[in-house]
C-alpha positions as CSV (number, residue, x, y, z in Angstrom):
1,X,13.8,-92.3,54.1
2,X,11.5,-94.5,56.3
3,X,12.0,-94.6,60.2
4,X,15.1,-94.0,59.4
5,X,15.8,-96.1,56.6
6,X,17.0,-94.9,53.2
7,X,14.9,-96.0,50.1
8,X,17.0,-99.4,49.0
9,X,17.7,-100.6,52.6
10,X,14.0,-101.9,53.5
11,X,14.4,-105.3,51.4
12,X,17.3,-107.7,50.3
13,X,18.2,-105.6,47.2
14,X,17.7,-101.9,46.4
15,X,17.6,-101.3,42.8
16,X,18.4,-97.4,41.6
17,X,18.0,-96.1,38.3
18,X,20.8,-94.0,37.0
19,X,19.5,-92.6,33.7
20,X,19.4,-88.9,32.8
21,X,16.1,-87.9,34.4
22,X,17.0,-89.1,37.6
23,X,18.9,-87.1,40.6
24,X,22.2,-88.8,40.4
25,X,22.9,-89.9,36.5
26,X,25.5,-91.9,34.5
27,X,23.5,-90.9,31.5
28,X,22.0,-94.8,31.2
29,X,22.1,-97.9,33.7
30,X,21.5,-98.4,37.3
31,X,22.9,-100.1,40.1
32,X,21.5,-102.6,43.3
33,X,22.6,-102.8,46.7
34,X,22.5,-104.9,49.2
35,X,24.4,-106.7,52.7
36,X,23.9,-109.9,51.7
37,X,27.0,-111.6,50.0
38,X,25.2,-114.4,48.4
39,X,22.8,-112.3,46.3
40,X,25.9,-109.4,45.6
41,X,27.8,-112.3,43.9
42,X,25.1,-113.6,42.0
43,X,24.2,-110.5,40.5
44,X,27.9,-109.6,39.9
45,X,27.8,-112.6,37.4
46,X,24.3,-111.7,35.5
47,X,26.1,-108.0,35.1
48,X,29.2,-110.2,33.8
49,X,27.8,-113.0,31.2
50,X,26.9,-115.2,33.9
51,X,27.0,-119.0,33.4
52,X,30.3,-118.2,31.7
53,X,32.5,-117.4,34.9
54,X,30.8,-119.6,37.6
55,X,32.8,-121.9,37.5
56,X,36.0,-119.9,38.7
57,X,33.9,-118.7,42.2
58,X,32.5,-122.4,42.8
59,X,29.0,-121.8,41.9
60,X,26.8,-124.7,42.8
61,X,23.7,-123.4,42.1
62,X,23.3,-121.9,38.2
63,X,19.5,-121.6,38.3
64,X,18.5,-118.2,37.6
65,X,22.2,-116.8,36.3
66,X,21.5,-115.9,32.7
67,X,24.3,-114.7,30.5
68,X,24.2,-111.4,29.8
69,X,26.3,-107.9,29.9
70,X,24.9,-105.2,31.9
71,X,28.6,-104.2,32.3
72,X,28.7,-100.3,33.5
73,X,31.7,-99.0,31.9
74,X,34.3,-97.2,34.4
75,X,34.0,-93.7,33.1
76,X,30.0,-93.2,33.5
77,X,30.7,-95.2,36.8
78,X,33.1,-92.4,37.8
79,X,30.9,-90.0,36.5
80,X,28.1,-91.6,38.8
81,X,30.3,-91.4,42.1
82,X,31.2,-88.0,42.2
83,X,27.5,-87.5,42.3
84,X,27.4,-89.6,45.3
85,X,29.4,-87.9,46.6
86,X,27.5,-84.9,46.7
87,X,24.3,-86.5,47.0
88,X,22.7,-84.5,49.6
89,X,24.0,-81.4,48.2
90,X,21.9,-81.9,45.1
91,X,19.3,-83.8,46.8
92,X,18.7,-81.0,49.0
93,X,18.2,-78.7,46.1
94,X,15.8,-80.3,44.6
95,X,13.7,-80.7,47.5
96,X,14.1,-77.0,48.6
97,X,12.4,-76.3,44.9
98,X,9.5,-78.7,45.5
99,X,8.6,-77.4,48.7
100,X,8.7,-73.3,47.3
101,X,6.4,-75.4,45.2
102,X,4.6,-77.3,47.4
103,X,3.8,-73.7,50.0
104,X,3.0,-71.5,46.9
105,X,0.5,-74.3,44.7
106,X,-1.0,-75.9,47.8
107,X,-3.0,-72.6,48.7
108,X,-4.9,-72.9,45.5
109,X,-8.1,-74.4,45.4
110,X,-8.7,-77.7,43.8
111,X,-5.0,-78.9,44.3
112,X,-3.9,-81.1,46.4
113,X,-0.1,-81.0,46.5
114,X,2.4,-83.5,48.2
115,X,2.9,-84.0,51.8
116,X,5.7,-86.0,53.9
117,X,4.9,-88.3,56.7
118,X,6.8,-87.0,59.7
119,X,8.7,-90.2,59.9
120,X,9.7,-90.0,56.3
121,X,11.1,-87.6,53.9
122,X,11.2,-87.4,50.1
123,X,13.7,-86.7,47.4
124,X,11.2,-85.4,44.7
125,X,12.4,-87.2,41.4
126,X,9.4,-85.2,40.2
127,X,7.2,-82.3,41.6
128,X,3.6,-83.7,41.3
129,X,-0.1,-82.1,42.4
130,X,-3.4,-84.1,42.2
131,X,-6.0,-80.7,40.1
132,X,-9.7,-81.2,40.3
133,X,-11.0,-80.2,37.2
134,X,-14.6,-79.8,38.9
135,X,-13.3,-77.4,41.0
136,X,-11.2,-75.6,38.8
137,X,-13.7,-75.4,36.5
138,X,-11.3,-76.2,33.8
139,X,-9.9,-79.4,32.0
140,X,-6.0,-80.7,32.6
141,X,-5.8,-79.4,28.9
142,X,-6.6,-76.1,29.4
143,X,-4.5,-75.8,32.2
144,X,-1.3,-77.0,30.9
145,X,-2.1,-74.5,28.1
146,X,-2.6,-71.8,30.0
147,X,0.9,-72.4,32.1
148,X,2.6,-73.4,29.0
149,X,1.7,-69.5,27.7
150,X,3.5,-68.4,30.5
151,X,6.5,-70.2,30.5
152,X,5.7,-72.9,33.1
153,X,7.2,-76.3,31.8
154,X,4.0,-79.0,33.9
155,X,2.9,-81.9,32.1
156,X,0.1,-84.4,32.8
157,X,-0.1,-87.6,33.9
158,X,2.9,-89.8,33.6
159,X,2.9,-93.3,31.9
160,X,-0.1,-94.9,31.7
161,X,-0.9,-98.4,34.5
162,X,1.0,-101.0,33.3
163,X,-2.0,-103.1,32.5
164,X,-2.9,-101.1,29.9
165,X,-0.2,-102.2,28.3
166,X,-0.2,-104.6,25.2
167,X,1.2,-107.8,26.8
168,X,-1.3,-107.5,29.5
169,X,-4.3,-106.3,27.0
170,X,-3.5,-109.2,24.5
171,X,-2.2,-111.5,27.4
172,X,0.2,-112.6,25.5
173,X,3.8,-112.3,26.6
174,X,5.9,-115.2,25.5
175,X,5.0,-116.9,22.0
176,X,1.4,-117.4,20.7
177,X,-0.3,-119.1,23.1
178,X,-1.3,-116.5,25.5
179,X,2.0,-117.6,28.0
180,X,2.0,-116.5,31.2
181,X,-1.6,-115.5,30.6
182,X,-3.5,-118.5,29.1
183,X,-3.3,-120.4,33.2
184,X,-5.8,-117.7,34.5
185,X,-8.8,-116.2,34.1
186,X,-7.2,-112.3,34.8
187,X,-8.4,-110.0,32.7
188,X,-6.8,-106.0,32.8
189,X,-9.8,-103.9,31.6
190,X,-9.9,-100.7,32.3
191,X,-11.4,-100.0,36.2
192,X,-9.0,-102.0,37.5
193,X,-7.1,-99.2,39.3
194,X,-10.0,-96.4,39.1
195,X,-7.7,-93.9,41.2
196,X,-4.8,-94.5,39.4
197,X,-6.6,-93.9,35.9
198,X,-8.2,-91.3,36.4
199,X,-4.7,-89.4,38.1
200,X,-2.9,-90.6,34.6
201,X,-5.6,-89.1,32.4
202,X,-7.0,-86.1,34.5
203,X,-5.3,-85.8,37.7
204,X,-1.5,-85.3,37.7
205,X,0.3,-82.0,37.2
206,X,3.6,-82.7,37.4
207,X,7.1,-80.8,37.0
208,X,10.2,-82.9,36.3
209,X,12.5,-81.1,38.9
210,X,15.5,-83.4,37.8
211,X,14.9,-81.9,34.1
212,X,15.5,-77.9,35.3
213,X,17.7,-76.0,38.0
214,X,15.6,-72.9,38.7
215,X,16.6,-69.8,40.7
216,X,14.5,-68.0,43.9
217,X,12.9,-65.7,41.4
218,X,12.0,-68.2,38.5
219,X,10.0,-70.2,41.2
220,X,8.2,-67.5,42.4
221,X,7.5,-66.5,39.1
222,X,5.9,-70.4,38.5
223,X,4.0,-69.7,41.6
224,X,2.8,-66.4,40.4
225,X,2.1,-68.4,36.8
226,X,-0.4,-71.0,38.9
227,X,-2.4,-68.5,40.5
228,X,-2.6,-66.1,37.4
229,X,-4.2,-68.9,35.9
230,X,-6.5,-69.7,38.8
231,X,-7.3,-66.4,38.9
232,X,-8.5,-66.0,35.6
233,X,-10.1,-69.8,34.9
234,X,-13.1,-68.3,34.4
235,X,-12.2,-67.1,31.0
236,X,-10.1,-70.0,30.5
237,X,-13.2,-71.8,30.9
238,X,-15.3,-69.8,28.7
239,X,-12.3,-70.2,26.1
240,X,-12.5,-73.7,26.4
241,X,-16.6,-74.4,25.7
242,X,-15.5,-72.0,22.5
243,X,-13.5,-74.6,21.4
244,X,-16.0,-77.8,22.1
């Protein structure tokens, strides 16, 4: 929410992802919304094999309107609306475990946990703090390990920026040419996005709340797991020049 306008509502179509790590889930898909009836027909037909009906609603204008079936079948469409249904019931939950999160992590030293604009608020698809390993004293690595030992399901990073990705590496998307690419001089080494590279490969702690529903006690108990290992980084430091 932004000034009092839910995510989807800013532009001309919202686009939500409705696969099984997100808060409301139909298992695979998605959906889009929007108020304009133009760009709600036109994507009714892409979702429906496109080209192949427009002549039936009196479509003059075919640019654009590929073929193809994104059809969501009527039982995981079902499945999705009783979610919606009860969207700020389970919305609410997940947020009341991010912020136990957010008040118990964000005393530690060397992380820097999420905050919400006052104008805004946030549904937490995932939990995430930003760790300095120079103040820690300790590497991402050893972290997770140590929280893993104690039963603290974090990861790091997420996916890596999508430049690093192959079509952008090789610039090469569409045949063997170099299409899009070969028009420009763009080049997608790394140092592109310093910030966001080095929160990928060093930074990011996350905890997929959508993945786990846990009680009071079980969140205190992660809390308890963070500082236990803050607490006792200097041997996890020591450990980890053993192992250099």
């Amino acid at each position: 929410m932004e000034n009092g306008k839910p995510a989807g509502t800013i532009g001309h179509i919202g686009v939500f992802s409705l696969n099984v790590h997100k808060h409301i889930q139909t298992g695979e898909g998605g959906l889009c919304v929007t108020n304009n009836d133009d760009l709600a027909l036109r994507m009714q037909l892409i979702r429906n094999h496109g080209e192949n009906v427009v002549g039936d609603v009196e479509i003059a204008e075919i640019a654009n309107t590929p073929g193809l079936n994104f059809r969501m079948t009527e039982l995981s469409a079902a499945v999705g609306v009783g979610q919606i249904e009860r969207a700020e019931e389970i919305i609410g939950g997940r947020v009341a475990i991010a912020e136990r999160l957010t008040a118990g992590i964000g005393q530690i030293e060397g992380f820097k946990v999420p905050a919400v604009r006052s104008d805004c608020s946030h549904v937490y698809y995932v939990w995430t703090a930003d760790m300095d390993p120079d103040a820690l004293g300790i590497s991402r690595e050893t972290l997770l390990a140590a929280l893993h030992a104690e039963g603290v399901p974090a990861a790091g990073g997420y996916v890596p920026p999508l430049y690093r990705l192959p079509m952008f590496r090789e610039r090469r998307a569409i045949g063997r040419d170099g299409f899009p690419f070969a028009g420009s001089n763009r080049s997608y080494a790394d140092g592109l996005c310093p910030v966001a590279e080095r929160l990928h490969e060093t930074g990011f702690v996350t905890y997929e709340i959508c993945g786990f529903d846990p009680d009071p006690d079980q969140l205190d108990q992660m809390v308890a797991a963070f500082h236990k290992v803050f607490e006792g980084r200097e041997k996890l430091a020591a450990w980890e020049r053993e192992q250099a």
